[in-house]
Backbone as ProteinMPNN parsed JSONL, in Angstrom:
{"seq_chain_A": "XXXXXXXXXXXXXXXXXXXXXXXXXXXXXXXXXXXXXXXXXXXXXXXXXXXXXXXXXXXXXXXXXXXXXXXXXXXXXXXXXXXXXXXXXXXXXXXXXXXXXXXXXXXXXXXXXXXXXXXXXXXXXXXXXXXXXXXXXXXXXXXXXXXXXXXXXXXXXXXXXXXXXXXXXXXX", "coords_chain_A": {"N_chain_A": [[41.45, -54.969, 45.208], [42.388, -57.326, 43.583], [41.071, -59.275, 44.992], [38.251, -58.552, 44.107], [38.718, -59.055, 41.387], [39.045, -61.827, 40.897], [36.874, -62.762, 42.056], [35.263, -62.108, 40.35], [36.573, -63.567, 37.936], [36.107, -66.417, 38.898], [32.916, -66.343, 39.063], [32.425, -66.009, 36.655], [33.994, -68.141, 35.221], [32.266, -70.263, 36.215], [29.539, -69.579, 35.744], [29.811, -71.135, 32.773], [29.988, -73.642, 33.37], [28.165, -74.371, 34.77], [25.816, -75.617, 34.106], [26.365, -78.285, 33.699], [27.425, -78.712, 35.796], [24.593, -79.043, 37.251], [23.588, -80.939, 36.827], [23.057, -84.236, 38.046], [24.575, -86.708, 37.807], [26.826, -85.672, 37.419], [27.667, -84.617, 39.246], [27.351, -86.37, 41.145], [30.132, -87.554, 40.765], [31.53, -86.568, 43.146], [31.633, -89.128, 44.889], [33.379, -90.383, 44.179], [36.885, -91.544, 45.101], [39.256, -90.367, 43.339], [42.277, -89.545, 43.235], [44.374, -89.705, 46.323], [43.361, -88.483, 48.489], [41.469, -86.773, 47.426], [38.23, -86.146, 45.752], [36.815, -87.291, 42.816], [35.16, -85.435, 41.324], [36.436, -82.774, 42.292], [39.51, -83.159, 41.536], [37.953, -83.207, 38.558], [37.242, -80.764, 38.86], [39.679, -78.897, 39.252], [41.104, -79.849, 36.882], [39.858, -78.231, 35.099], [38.986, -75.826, 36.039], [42.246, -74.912, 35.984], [42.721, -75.765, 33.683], [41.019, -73.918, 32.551], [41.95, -71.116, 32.943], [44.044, -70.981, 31.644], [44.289, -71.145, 28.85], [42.153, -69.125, 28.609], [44.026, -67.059, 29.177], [46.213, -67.184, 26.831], [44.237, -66.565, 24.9], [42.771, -69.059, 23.595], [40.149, -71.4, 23.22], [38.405, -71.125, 26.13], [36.207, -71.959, 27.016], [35.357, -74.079, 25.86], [37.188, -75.355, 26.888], [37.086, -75.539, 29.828], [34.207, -76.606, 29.997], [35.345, -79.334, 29.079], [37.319, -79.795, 30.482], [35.953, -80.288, 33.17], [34.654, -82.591, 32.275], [36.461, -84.458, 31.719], [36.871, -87.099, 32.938], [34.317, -88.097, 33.225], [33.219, -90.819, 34.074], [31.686, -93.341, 35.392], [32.062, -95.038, 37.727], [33.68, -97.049, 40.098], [36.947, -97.346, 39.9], [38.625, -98.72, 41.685], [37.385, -100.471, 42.83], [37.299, -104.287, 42.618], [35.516, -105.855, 42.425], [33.57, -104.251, 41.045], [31.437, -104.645, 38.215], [32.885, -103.285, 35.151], [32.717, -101.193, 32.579], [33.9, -101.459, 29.921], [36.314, -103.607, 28.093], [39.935, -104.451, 29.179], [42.851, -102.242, 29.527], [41.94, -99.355, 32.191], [43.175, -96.936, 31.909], [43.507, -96.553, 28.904], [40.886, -96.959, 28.173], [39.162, -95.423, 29.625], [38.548, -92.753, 28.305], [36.746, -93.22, 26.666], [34.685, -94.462, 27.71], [34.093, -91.821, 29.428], [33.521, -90.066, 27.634], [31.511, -91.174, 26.046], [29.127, -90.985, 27.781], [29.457, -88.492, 28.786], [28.444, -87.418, 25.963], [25.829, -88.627, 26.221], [24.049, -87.037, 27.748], [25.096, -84.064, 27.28], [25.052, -81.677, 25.052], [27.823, -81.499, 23.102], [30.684, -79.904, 21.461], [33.204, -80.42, 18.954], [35.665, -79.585, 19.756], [35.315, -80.25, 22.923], [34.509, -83.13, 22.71], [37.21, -84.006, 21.523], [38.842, -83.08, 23.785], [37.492, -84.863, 25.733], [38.17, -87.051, 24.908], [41.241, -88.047, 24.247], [42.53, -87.081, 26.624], [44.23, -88.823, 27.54], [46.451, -89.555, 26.331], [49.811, -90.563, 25.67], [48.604, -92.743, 26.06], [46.255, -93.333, 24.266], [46.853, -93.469, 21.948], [45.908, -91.611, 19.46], [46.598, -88.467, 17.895], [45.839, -85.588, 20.351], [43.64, -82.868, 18.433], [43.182, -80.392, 19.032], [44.532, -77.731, 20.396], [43.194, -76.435, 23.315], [42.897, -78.785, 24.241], [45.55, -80.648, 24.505], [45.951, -78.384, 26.002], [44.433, -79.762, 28.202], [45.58, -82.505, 28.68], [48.266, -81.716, 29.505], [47.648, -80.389, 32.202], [46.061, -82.216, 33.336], [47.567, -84.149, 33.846], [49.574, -82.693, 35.448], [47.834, -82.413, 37.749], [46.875, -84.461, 39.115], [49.193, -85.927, 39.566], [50.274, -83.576, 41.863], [47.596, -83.958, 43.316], [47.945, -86.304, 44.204], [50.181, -86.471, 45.446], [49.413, -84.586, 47.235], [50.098, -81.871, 47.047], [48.979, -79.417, 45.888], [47.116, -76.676, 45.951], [44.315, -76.225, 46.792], [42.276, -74.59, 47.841], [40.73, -72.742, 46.234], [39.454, -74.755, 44.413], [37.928, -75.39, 46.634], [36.412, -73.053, 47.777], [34.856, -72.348, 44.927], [33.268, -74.873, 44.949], [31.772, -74.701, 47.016], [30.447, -72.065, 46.705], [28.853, -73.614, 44.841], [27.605, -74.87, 46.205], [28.114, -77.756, 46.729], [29.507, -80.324, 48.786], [32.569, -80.249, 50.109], [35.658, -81.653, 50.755], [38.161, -80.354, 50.708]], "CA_chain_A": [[41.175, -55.019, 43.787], [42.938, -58.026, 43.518], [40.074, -60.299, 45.284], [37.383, -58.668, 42.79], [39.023, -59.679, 39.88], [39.419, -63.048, 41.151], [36.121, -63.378, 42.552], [34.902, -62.287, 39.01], [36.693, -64.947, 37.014], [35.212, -67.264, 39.143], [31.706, -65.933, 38.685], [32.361, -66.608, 35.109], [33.744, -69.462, 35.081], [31.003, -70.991, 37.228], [28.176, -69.306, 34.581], [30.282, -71.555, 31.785], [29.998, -75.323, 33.574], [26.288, -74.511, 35.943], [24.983, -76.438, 33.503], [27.057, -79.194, 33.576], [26.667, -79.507, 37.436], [23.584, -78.877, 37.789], [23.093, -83.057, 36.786], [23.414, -85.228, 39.164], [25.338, -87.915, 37.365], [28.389, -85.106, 37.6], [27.69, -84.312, 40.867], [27.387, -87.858, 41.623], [31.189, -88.091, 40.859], [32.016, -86.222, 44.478], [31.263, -89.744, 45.889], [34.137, -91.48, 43.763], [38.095, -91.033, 45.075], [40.316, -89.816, 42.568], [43.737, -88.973, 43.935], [44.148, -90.145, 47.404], [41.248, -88.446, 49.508], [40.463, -86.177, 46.443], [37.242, -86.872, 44.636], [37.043, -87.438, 41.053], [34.776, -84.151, 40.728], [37.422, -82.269, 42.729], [40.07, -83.799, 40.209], [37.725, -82.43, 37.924], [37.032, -78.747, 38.79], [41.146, -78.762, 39.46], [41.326, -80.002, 35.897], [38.856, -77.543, 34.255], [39.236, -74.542, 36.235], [43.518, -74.316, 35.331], [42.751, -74.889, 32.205], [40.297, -72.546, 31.618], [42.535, -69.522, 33.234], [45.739, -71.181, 30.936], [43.507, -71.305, 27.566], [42.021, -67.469, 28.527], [45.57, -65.617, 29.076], [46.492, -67.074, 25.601], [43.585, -66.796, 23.725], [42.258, -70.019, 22.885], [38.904, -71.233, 23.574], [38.35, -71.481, 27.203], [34.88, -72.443, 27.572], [35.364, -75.838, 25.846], [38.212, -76.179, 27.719], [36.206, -75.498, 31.318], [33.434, -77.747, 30.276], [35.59, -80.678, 28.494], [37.76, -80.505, 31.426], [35.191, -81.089, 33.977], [33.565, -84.255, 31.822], [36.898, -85.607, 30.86], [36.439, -88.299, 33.793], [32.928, -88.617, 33.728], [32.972, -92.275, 33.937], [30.744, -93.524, 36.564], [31.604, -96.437, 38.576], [35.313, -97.399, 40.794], [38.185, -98.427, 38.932], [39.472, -99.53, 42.255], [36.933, -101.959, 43.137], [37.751, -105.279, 41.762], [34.376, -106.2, 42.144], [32.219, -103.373, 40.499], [31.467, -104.59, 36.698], [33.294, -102.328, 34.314], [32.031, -100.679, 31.122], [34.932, -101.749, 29.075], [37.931, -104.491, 28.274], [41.408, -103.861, 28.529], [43.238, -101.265, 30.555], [41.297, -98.31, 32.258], [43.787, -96.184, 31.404], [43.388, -96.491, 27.622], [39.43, -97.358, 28.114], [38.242, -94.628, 30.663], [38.308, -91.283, 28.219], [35.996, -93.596, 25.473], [33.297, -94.387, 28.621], [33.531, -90.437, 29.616], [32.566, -89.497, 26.218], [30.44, -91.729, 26.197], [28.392, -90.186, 29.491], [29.351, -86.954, 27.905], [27.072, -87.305, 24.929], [24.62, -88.987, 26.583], [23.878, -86.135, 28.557], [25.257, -83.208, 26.852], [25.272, -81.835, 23.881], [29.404, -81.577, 23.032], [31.093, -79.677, 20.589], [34.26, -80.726, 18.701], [36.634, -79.825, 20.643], [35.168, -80.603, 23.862], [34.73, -84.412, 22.761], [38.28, -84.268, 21.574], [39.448, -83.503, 25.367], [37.925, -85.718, 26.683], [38.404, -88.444, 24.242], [42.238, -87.421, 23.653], [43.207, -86.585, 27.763], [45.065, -89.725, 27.566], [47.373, -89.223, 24.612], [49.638, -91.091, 24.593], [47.795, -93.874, 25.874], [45.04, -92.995, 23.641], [47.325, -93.179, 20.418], [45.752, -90.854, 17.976], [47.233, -87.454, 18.312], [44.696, -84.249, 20.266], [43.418, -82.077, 17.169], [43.302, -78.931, 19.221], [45.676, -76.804, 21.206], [42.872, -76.774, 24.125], [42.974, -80.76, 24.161], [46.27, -80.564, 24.818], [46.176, -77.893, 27.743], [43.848, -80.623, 29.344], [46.122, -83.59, 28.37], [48.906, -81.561, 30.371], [46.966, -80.387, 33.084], [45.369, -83.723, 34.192], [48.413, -85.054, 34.348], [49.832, -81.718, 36.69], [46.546, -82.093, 38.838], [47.114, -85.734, 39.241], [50.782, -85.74, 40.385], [49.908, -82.42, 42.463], [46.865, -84.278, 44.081], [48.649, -87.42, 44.381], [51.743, -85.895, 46.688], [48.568, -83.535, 48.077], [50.922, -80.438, 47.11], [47.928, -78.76, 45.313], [46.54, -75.801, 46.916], [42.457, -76.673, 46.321], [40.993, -73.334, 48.376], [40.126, -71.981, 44.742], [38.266, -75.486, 43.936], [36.967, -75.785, 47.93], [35.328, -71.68, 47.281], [33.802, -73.002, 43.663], [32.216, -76.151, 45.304], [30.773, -73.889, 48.497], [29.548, -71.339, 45.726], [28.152, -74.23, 43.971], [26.867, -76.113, 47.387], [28.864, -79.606, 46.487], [30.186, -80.752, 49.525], [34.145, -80.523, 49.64], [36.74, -82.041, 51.932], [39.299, -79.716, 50.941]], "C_chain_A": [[41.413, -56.422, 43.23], [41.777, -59.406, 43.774], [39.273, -60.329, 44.473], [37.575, -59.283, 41.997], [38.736, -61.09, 39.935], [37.963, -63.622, 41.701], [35.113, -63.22, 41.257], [34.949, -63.411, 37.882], [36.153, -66.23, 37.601], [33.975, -67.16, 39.042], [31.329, -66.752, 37.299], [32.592, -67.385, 34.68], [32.833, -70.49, 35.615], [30.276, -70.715, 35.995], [28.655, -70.388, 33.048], [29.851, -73.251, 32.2], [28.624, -75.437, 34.333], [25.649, -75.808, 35.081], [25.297, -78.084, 33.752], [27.002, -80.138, 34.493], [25.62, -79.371, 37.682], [22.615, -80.909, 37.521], [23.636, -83.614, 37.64], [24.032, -86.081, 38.733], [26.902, -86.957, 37.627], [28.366, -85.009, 38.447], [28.305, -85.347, 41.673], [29.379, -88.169, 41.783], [32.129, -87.358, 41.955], [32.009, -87.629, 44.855], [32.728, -91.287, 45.223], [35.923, -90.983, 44.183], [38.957, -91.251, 43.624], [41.369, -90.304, 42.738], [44.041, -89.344, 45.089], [43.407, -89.659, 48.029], [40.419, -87.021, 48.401], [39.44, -86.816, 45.331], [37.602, -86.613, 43.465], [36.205, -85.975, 40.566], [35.694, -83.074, 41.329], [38.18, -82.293, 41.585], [39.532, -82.822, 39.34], [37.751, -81.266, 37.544], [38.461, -78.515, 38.924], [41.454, -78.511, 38.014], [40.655, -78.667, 34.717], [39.146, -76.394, 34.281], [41.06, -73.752, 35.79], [43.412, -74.028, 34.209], [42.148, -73.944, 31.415], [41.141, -70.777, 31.597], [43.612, -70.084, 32.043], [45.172, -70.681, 29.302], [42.74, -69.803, 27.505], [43.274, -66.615, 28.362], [46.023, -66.085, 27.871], [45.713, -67.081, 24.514], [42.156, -67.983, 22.869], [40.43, -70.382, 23.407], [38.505, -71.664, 24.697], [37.168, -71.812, 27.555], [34.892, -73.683, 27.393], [36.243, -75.839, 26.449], [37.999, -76.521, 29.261], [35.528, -76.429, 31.277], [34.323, -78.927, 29.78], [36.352, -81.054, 29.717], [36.697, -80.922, 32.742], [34.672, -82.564, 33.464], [34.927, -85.022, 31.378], [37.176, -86.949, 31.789], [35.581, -88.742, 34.149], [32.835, -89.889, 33.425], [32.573, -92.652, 35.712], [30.798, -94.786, 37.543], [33.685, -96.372, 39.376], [35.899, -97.984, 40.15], [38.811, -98.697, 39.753], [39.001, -100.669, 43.087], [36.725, -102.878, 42.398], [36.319, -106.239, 41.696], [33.203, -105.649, 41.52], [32.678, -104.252, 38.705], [32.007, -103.454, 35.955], [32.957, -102.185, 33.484], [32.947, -100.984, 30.162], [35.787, -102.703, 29.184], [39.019, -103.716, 27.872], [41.829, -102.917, 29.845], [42.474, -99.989, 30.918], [41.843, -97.283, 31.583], [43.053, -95.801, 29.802], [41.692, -96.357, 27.449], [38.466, -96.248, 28.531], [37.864, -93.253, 29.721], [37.072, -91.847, 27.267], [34.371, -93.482, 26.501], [33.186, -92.932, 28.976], [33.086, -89.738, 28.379], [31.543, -90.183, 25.838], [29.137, -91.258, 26.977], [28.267, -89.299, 28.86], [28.087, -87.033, 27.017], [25.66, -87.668, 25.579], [23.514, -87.869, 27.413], [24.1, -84.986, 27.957], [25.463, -82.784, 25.499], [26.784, -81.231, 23.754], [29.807, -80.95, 21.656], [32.645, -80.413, 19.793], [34.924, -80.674, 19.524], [36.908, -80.016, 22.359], [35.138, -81.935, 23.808], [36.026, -84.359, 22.319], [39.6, -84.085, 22.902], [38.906, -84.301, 25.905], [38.085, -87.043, 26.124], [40.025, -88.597, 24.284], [42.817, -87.316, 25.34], [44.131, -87.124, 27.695], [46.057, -90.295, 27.28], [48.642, -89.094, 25.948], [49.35, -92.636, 24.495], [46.616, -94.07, 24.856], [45.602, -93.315, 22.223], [46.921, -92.184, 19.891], [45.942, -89.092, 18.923], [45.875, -86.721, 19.267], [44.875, -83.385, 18.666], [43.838, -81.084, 17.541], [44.085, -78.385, 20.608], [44.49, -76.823, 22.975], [43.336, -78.457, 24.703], [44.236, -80.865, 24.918], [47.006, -79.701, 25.814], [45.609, -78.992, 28.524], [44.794, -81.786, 29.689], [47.458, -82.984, 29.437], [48.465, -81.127, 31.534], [46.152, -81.262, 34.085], [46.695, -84.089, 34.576], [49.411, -84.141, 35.708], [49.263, -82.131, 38.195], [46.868, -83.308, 39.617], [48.433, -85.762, 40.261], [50.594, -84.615, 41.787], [49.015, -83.443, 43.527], [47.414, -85.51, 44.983], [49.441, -87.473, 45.827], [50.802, -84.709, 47.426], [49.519, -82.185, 48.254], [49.885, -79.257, 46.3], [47.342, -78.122, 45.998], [45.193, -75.773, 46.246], [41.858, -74.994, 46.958], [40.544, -72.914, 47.031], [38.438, -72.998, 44.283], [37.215, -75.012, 45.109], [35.863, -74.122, 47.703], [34.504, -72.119, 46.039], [33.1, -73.999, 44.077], [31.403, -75.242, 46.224], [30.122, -73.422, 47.914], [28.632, -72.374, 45.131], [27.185, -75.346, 45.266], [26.945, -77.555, 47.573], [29.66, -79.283, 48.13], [31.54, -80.913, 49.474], [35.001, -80.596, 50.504], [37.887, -81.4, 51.93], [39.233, -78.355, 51.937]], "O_chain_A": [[40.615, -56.763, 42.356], [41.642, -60.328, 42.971], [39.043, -61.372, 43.859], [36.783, -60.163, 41.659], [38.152, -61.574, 38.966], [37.839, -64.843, 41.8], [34.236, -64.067, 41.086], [34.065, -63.954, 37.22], [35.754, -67.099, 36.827], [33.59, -68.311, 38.837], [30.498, -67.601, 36.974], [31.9, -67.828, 33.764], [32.907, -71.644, 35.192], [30.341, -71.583, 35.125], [27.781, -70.406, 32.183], [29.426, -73.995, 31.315], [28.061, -76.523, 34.471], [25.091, -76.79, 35.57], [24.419, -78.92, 33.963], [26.784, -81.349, 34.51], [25.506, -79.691, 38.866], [21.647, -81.575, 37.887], [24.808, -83.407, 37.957], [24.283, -86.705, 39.765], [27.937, -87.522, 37.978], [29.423, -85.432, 38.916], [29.242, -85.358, 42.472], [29.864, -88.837, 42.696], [33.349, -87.444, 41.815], [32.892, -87.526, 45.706], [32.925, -92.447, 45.584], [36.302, -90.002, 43.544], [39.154, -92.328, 43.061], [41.567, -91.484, 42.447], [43.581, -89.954, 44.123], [42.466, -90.397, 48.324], [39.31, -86.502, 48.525], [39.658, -87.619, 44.423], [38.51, -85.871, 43.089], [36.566, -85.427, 39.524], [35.672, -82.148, 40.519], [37.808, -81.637, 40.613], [40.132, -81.766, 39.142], [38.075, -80.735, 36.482], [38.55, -77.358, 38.511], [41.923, -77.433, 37.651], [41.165, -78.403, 33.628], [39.488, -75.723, 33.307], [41.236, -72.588, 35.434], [43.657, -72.99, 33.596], [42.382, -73.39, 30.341], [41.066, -69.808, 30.842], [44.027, -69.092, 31.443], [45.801, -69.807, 28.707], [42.697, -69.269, 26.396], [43.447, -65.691, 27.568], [46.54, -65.068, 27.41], [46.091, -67.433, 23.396], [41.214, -67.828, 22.092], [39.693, -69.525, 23.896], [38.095, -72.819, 24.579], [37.108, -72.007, 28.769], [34.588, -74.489, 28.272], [36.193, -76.98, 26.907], [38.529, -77.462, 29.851], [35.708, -77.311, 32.116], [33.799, -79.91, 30.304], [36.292, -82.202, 30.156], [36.837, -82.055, 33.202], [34.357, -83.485, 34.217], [34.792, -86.075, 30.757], [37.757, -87.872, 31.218], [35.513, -89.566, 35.06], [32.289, -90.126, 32.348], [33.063, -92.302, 36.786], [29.829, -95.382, 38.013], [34.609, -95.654, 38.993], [35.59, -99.099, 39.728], [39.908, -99.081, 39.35], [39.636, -101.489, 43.75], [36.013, -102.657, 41.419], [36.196, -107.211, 40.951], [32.119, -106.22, 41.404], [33.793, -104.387, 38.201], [31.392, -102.428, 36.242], [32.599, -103.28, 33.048], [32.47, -100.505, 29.133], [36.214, -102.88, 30.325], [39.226, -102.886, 26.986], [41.234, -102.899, 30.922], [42.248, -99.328, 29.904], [41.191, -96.687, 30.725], [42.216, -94.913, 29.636], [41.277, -95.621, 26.554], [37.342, -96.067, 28.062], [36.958, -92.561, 30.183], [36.263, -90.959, 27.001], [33.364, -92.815, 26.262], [32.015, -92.576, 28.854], [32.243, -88.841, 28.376], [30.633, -89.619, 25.231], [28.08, -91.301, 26.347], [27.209, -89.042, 28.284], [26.942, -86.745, 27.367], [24.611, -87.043, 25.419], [22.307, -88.066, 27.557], [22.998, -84.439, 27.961], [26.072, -83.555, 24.757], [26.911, -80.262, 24.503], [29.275, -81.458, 20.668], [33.135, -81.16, 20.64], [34.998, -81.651, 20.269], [37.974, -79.986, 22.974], [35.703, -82.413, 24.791], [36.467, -85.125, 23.177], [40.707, -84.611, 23.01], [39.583, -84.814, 26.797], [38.129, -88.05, 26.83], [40.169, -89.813, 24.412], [44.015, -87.583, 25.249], [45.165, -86.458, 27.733], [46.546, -91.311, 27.773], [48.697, -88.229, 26.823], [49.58, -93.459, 23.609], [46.12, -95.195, 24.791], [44.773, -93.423, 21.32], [47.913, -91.473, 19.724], [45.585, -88.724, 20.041], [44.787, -87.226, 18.992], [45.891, -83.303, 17.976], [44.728, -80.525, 16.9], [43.988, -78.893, 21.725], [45.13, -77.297, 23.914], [44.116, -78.853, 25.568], [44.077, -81.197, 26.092], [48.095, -79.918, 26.344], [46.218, -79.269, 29.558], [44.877, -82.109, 30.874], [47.751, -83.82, 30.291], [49.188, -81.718, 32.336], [45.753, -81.044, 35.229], [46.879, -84.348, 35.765], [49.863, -84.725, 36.692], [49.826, -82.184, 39.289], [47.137, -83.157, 40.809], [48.474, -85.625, 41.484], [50.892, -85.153, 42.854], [49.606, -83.775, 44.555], [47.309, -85.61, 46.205], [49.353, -88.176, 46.833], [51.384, -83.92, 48.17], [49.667, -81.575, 49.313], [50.346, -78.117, 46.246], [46.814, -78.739, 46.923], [45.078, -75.264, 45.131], [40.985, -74.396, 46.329], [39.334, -72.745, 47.186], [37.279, -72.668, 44.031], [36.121, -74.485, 44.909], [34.654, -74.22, 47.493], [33.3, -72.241, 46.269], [32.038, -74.085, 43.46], [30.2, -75.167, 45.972], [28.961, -73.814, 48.029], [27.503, -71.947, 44.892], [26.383, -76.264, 45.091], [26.245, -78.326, 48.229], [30.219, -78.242, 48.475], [31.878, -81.822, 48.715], [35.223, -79.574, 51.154], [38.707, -81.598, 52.826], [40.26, -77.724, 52.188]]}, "name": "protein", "num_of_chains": 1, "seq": "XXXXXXXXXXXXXXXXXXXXXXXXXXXXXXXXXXXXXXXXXXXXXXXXXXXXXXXXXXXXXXXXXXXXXXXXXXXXXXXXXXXXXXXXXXXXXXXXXXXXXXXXXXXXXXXXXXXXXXXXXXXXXXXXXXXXXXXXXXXXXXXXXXXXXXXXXXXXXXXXXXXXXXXXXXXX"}
């Protein structure tokens, strides 16, 4: 009973972001490391998929929180090669959630509080507070996923089944 359920909420959360992957510019960000041998769309679906189960068991609005967390690193190029041109001055840190909203729009159409995760992940590099209680599951959750991926203590089979379902290639 236990697998159903579970192979349900993934169903559904998949029918919430298809769209999202189904572009190749997100896709595209399997081909960028993250975390040490996790990709940045890994990262992502890590980021998206907690918070969407954390933001369902209390309520809040878990769909922007599924799609904002997948796009809130859509920034498209290596921030660890010192030779790729960068889209911004200044520190990535502070710089990187302005270029993923950036991408974001360009591509999707974004509601409030999906551009405020991913503008906002960064907080409190970012300065200006998150508006919304999602925002701020993502804003702790990146930084979980991160640390987690980092020290590779993150159990991925959840993402590595959502990428297979979705036919992305996944090293976990």
């Amino acid at each position: 009973m236990k697998k159903q359920t579970t192979d349900v909420a993934v169903s559904e959360y998949i029918s919430y972001i298809q769209d999202l992957l189904d572009n190749e510019e997100v896709i595209s960000l399997q081909n960028y490391v993250q975390h040490q041998n996790n990709s940045r769309l890994n990262h992502s679906l890590n980021v998206s998929y907690i918070s969407y189960l954390i933001c369902k068991k209390f309520g809040f609005d878990y769909i922007s929180a599924a799609r904002g967390g997948l796009l809130h690193d859509f920034f498209l190029y290596d921030r660890r090669d010192k030779n790729t041109k960068k889209p911004y001055k200044g520190m990535h840190g502070t710089a990187h959630p302005r270029v993923a909203l950036s991408n974001a729009n360009k591509y999707f159409e974004l509601n409030k509080r999906e551009q405020d995760i991913i503008r906002k992940h960064m907080w409190p590099l970012t300065i200006s507070l998150p508006k919304y209680r999602e925002s701020y599951v993502i804003m702790v959750i990146d930084k979980y996923c991160a640390v987690a991926e980092f020290f590779d203590v993150c159990n991925l089979k959840k993402i590595a089944k959502i990428m297979r379902l979705l036919k992305i290639n996944c090293p976990a």
